[in-house]
Structures are given as structure tokens and as C-alpha cells.
C-alpha atoms as one frame of an Amber mdcrd trajectory, in Angstrom:
protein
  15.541  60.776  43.084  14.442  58.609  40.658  14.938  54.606  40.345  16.037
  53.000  37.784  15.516  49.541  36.767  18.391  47.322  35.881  18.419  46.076
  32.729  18.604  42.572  33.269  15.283  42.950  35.434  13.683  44.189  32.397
  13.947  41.890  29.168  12.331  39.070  31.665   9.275  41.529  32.260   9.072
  43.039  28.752   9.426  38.882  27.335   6.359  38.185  30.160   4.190  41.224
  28.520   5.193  39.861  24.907   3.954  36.094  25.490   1.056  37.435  27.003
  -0.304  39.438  24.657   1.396  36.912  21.817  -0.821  33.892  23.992  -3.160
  32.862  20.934  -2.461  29.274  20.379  -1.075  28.074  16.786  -2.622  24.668
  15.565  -0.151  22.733  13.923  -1.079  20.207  11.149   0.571  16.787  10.518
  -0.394  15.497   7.046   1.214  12.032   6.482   2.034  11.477   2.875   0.134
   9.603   1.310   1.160   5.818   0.572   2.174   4.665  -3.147   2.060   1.836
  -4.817   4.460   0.058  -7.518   3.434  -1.027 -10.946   5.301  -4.301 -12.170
   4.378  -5.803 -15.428   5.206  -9.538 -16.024   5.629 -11.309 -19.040   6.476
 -14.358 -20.748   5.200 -17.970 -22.740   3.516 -20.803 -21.515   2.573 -23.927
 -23.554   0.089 -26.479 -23.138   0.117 -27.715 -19.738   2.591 -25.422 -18.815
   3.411 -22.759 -16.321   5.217 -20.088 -14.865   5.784 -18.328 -12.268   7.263
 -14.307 -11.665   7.880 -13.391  -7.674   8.396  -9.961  -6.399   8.700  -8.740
  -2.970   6.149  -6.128  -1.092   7.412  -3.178   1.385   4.845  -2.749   3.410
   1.191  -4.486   3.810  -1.529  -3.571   1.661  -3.789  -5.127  -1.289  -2.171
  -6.287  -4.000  -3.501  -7.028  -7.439  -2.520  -9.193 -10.426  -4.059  -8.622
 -13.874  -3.774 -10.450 -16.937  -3.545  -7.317 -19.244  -2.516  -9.251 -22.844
  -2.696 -12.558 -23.927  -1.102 -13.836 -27.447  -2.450 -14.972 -30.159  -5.960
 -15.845 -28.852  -6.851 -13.110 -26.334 -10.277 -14.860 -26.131  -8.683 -18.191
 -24.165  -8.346 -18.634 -20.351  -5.785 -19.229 -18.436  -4.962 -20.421 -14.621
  -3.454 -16.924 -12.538  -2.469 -17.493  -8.639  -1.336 -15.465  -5.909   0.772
 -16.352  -3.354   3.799 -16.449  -1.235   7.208 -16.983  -2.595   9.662 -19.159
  -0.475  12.741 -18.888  -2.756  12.073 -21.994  -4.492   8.292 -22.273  -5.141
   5.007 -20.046  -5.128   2.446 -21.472  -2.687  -0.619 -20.757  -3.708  -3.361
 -18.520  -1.544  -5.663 -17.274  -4.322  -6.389 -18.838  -7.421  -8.613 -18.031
 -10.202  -8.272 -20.699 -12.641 -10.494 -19.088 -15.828  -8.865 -15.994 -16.196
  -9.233 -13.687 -19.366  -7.632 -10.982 -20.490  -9.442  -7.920 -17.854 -10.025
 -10.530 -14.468  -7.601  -9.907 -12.187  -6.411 -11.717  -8.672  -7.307  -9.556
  -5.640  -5.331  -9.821  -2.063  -4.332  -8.183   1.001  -0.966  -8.948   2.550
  -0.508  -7.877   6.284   3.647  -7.061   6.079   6.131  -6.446   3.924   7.039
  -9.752   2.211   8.167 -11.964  -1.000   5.244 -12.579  -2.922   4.793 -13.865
  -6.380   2.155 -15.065  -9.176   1.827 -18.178 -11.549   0.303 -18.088 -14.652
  -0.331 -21.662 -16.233  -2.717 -23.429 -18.684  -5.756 -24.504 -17.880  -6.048
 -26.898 -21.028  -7.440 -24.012 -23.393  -3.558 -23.531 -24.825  -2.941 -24.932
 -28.412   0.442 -23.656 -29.030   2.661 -21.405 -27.726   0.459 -18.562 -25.595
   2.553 -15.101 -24.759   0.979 -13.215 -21.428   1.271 -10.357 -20.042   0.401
  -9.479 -16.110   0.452  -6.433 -14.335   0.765  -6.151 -10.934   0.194  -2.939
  -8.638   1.773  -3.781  -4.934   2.363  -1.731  -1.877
């Protein structure tokens, strides 16, 4: 007489043979995306012995850069560009270049996501009227 095996004995065994022979390990990959950054582009007029200032706010830490990409009419005169941290009220200062021409830009690194901003101002090289441009690339 002949024995059968009950069936709920058997899908345990036949699942044991499976993973067995199945038992090559997969390797899984994680690839993080990569992080972006955001192009802002600033402009405005300063006169003689005058200023101003643009803030902007950064989402996560990273270098930041600030560079004067136009200046009207002479794009041959320098200017005053800062970096630095924005309070709500003011820009304090942390990196200054104060003979900037159209090309130099301000280099940083911030260490967190913050409110940042950049002041453009004359340097007494401004005549009249000077239009700027500054472009800055943040994380």
C-alpha cells in the first residue's frame, strides 16, 4: 500500500527545494540622485556711492557663487560685490571682493540651508547711473 503525502506537507518541501536551488544572491544598487542647483539672476542700478542689495534663501548647504555677468554702460568699470547672510533687514557681509568686473565672481560654501544674499555697490569708479547684472547658482 502506498503512502501518500498530504498536500500541505508538500508546498513547504517543494518552496525549500525552490529557494535552494533559487539561493544566488541579487545585489541591489542604491543610486542617490544627484543634487541640483538653482540659477537666480539679479539685477538692478546703482549710482555713485551707492548700493544694493538682492537676498535669496539656500535649501540645503553647498557652495554658492555670485557673478557679475553685465554691467551698463561701461562694462570696463569695477564695482564692490559681497556675500553674506541676510537677517531680514540687512546683509552682513562674509566675503567681499571690492574690484569686481564683469567675469570675477564671489565664491562660498554655506553649511545649511539658510537666507543668504549679495550687495553690489560702487567702489568710486561710477559716473552716472551703472545697470548690473549678477547671477547666482545656489544649492
Amino acid at each position: 500500500m502506498r503512502r501518500l503525502i498530504p498536500l500541505h506537507l508538500i508546498v513547504p518541501i517543494l518552496l525549500a527545494v525552490l529557494t535552494a536551488a533559487c539561493s544566488e544572491e541579487l545585489a541591489t544598487t542604491v543610486t542617490e540622485p544627484a543634487a541640483t542647483s538653482t540659477t537666480q539672476v539679479f539685477a538692478g542700478t546703482i549710482s555713485r556711492n551707492g548700493a544694493a542689495t538682492h537676498s535669496f534663501a539656500t535649501t540645503r548647504s553647498g557652495s554658492v557663487t555670485a557673478t557679475l555677468s553685465s554691467i551698463s554702460p561701461d562694462n570696463t568699470i569695477a564695482i564692490g560685490l559681497s556675500l553674506g547672510t541676510w537677517n531680514g533687514e540687512t546683509c552682513q557681509t562674509v566675503i567681499a571682493r571690492d574690484s569686481t568686473v564683469v567675469g570675477n565672481a564671489v565664491i562660498g560654501t554655506v553649511s545649511a540651508a539658510g537666507n543668504l544674499c549679495i550687495r553690489v555697490y560702487d567702489v568710486g569708479a561710477i559716473v552716472k547711473p551703472t545697470s548690473y547684472q549678477v547671477q547666482v547658482v545656489r544649492p
